[in-house]
NUMIDO-449711 format. One record per residue (C-alpha): residue number from 0; x, y, z. Coordinates in Angstrom, 2 decimals. Layout:
<resi NUM; c1 X; c2 Y; c3 Z>
...
This chain:
<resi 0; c1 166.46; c2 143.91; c3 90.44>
<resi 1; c1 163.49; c2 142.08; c3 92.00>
<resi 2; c1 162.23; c2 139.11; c3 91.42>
<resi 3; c1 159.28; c2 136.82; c3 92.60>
<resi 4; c1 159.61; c2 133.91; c3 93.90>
<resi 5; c1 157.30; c2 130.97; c3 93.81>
<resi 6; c1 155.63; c2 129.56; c3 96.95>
<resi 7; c1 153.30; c2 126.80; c3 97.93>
<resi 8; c1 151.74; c2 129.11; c3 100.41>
<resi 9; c1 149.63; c2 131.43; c3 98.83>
<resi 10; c1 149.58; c2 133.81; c3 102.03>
<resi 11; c1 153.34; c2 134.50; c3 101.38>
<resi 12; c1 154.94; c2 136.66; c3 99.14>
<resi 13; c1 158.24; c2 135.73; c3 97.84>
<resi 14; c1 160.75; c2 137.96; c3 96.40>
<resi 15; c1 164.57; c2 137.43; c3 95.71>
<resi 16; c1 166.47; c2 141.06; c3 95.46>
<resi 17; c1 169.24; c2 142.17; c3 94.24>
<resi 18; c1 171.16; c2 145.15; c3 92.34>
<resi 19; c1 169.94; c2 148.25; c3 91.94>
<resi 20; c1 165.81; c2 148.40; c3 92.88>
<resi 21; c1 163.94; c2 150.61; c3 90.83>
<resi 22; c1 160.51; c2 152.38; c3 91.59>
<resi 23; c1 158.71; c2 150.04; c3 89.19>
<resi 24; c1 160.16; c2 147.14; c3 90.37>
<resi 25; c1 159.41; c2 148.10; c3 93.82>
<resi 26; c1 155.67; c2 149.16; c3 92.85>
<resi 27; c1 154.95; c2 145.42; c3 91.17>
<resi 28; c1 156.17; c2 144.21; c3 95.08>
<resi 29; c1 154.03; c2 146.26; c3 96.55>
<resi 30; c1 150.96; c2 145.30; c3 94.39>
<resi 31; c1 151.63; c2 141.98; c3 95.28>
<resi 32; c1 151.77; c2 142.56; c3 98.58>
<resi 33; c1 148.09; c2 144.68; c3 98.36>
<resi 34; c1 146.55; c2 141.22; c3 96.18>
<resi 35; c1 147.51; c2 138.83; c3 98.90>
<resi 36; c1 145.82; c2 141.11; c3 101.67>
<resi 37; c1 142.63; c2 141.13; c3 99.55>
<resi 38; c1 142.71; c2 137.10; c3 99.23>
<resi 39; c1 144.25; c2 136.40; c3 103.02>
<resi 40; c1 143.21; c2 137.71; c3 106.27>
<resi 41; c1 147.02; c2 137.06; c3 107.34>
<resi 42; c1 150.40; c2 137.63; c3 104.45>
<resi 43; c1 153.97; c2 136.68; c3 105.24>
<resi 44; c1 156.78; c2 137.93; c3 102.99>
<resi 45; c1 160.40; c2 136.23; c3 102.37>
<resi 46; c1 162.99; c2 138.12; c3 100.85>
<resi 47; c1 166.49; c2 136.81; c3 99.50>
<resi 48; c1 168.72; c2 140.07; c3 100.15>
<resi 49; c1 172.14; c2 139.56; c3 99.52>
<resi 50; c1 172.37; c2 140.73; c3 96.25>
<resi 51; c1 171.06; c2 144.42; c3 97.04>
<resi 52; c1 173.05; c2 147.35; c3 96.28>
<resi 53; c1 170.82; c2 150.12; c3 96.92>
<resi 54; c1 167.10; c2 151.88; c3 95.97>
<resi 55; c1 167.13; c2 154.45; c3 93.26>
<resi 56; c1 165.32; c2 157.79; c3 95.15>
<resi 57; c1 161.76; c2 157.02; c3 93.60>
<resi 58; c1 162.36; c2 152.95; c3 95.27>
<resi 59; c1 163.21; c2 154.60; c3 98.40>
<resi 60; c1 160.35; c2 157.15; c3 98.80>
<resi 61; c1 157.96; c2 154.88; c3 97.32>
<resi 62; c1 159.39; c2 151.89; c3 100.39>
<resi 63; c1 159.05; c2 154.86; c3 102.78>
<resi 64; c1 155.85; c2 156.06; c3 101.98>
<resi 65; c1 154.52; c2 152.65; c3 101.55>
<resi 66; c1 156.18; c2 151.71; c3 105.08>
<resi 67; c1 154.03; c2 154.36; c3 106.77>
<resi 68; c1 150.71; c2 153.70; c3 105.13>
<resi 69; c1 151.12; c2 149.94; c3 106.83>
<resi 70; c1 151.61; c2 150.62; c3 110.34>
<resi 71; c1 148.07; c2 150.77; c3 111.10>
<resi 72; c1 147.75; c2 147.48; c3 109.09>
<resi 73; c1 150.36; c2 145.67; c3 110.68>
<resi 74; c1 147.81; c2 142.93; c3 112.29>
<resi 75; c1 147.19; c2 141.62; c3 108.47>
<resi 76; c1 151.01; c2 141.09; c3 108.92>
<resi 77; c1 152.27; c2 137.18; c3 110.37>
<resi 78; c1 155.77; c2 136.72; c3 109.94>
<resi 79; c1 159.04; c2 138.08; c3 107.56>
<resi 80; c1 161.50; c2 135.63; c3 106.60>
<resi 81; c1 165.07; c2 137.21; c3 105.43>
<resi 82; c1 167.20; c2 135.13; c3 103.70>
<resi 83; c1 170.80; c2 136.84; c3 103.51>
<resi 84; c1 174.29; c2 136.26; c3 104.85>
<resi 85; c1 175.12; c2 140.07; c3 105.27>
<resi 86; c1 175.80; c2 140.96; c3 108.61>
<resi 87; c1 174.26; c2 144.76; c3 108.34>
<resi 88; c1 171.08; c2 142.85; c3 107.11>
<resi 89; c1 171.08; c2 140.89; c3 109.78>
<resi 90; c1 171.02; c2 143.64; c3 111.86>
<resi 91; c1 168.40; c2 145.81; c3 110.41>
<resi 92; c1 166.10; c2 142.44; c3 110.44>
<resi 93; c1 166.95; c2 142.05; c3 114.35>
<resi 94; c1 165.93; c2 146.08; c3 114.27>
<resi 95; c1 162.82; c2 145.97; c3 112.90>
<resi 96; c1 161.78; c2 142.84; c3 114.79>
<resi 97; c1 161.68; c2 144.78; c3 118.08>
<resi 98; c1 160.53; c2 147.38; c3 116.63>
<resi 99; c1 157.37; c2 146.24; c3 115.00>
<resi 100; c1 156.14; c2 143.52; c3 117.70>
<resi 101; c1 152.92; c2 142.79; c3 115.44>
<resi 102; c1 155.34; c2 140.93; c3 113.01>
<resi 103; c1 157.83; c2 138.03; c3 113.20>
<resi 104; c1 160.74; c2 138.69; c3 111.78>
<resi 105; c1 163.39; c2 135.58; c3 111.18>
<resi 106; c1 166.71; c2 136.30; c3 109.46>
<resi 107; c1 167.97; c2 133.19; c3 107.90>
<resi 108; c1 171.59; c2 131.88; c3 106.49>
<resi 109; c1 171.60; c2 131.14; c3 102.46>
<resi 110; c1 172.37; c2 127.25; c3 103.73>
<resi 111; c1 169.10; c2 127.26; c3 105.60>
<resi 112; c1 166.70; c2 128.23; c3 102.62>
<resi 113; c1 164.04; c2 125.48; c3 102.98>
<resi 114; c1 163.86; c2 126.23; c3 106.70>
<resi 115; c1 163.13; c2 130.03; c3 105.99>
<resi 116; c1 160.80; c2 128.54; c3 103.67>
<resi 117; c1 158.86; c2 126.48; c3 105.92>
<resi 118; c1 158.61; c2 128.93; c3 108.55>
<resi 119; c1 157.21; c2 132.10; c3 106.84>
<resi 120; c1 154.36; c2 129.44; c3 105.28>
<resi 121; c1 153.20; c2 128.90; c3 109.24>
<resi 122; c1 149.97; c2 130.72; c3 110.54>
<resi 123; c1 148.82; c2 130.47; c3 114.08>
<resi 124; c1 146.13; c2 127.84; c3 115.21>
<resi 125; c1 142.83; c2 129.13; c3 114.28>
<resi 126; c1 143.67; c2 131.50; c3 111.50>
<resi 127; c1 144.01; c2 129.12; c3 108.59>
<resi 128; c1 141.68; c2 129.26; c3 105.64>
<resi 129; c1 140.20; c2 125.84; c3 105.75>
<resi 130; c1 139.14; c2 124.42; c3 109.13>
<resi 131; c1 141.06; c2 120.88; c3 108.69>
<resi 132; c1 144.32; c2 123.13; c3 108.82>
<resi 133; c1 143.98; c2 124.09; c3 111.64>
<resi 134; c1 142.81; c2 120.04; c3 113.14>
<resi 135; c1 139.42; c2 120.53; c3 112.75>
<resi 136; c1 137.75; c2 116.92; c3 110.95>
<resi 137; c1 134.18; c2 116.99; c3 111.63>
<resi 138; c1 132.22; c2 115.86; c3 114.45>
């Protein structure tokens, strides 16, 4: 199962998973993922993990194949927010923050939810979409 989540940052896609993923469910994610790119320079994701079981094959292939097509895109990347209190997810997170430098990646406890929140909804000075974001107010 995977299901959005709403967020006041339009730049982040928000996803709470659990169960047993299918390829479908996993295609709509990664759709979303492709519409935010087209509307924001910069996209951070959050995912709630501690309900996952596992990927049916076609999930896992399609994350896979997906994964590989974004490692030259990983600059359109900011910062991945995992909410879970599973210690192997934890890890994996920890992982794949070293290994992909271009992208922050934060695991989170379940009791700090609206930090995680908060956090992956950042950009860096400069790259926001409206100049008075980033402190700009006029001359």
């Amino acid at each position: 199962m995977l299901e959005f989540i709403t967020h006041s940052s339009p730049h982040v896609v928000a996803m709470k998973v659990g169960g047993v993923v299918t390829g479908r469910e996993l295609q709509r994610a990664i759709d979303a993922i492709e519409a935010a790119k087209r509307d924001h320079p910069r996209v951070s994701l959050l995912a709630e993990l501690d309900g996952l079981r596992w990927m049916t094959l076609t999930a896992l292939l399609k994350d896979v194949g997906y994964g590989l097509t974004q490692l030259g895109d990983l600059s359109r990347y900011h910062r991945a927010a995992v909410i879970t209190d599973k210690e192997w997810v934890k890890h994996i997170a920890h992982l794949e923050d070293r290994l992909f430098k271009a992208i922050e990646i934060r695991t989170f406890p379940h009791r700090e939810y609206a930090a995680a929140r908060e956090w992956v909804a950042e950009l860096p000075q400069g790259e926001h979409e409206s100049p008075e974001e980033d402190g700009y107010h006029g001359a």
